[in-house]
C-alpha positions in Angstrom: -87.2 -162.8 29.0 -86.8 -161.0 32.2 -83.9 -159.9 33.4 -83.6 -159.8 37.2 -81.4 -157.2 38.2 -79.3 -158.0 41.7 -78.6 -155.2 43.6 -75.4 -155.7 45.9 -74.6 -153.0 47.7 -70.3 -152.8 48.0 -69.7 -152.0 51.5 -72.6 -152.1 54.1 -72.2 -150.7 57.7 -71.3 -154.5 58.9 -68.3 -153.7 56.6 -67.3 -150.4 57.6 -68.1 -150.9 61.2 -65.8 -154.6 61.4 -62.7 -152.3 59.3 -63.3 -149.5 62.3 -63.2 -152.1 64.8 -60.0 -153.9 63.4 -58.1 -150.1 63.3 -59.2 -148.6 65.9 -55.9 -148.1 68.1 -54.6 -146.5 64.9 -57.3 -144.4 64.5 -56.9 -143.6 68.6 -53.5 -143.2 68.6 -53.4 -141.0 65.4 -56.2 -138.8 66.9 -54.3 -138.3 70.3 -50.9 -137.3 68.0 -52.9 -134.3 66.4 -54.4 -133.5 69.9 -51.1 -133.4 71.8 -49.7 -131.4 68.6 -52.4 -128.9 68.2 -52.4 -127.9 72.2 -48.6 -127.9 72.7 -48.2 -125.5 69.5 -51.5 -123.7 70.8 -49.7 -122.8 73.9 -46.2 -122.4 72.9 -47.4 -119.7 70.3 -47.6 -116.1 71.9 -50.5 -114.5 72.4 -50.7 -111.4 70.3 -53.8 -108.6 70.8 -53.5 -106.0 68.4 -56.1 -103.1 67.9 -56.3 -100.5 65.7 -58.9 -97.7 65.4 -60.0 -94.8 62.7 -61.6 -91.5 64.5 -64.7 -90.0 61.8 -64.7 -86.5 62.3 -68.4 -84.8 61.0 -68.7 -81.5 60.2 -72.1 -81.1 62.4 -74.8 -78.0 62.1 -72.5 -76.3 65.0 -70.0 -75.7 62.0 -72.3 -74.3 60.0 -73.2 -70.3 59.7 -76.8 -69.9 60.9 -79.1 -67.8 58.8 -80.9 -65.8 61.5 -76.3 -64.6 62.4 -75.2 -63.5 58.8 -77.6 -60.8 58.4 -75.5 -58.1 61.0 -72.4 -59.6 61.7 -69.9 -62.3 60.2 -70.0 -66.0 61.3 -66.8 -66.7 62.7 -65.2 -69.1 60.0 -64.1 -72.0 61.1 -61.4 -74.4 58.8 -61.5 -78.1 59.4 -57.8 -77.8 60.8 -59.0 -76.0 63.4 -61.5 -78.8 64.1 -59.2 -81.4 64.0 -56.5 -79.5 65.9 -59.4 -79.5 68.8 -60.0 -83.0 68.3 -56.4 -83.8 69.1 -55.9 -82.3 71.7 -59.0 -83.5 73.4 -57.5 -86.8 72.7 -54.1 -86.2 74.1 -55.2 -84.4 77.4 -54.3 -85.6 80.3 -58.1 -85.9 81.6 -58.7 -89.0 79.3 -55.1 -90.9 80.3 -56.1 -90.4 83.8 -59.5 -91.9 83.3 -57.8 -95.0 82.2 
């Protein structure tokens, strides 16, 4: 005995397409609510820029006693407060806020 399997499929596009048909001023009208939401909350939020940045400060080979100096004399010892003092106040001169 054979058994012939029948293959039905549930819902085939004829289906889905008559259903999309039959709603589709609900599915219009639904779609132009979240629209008219989504700009009008997009423009009545304010617009906020916000940034924030970190300054690395290196110790570079400048810092650095060369060999060829501390034979005679003393390298001039430099503390990284004093490089970060320099720093700042190369940031806060009034040179760079005139620039802007």
């Amino acid at each position: 005995m054979e058994k012939t399997v029948q293959s039905t499929e549930t819902h085939n596009l004829r289906d889905i397409l008559t259903i999309l048909f039959k709603h589709q001023y609900k599915i219009l009208i639904i779609f132009l609510i979240v629209l008219i939401g989504t700009i009008t909350y997009a423009l009545k939020v304010p617009q906020l820029y916000e940034a924030k940045s970190t300054i690395l400060i290196k110790y570079g080979r400048e810092y650095l006693p060369r060999p060829e100096d501390s034979g005679t004399r003393q390298a001039p010892a430099v503390t990284p407060t004093t490089i970060i003092n320099g720093e700042i106040s190369i940031l806060t001169s009034l040179d760079l806020f005139q620039g802007l």
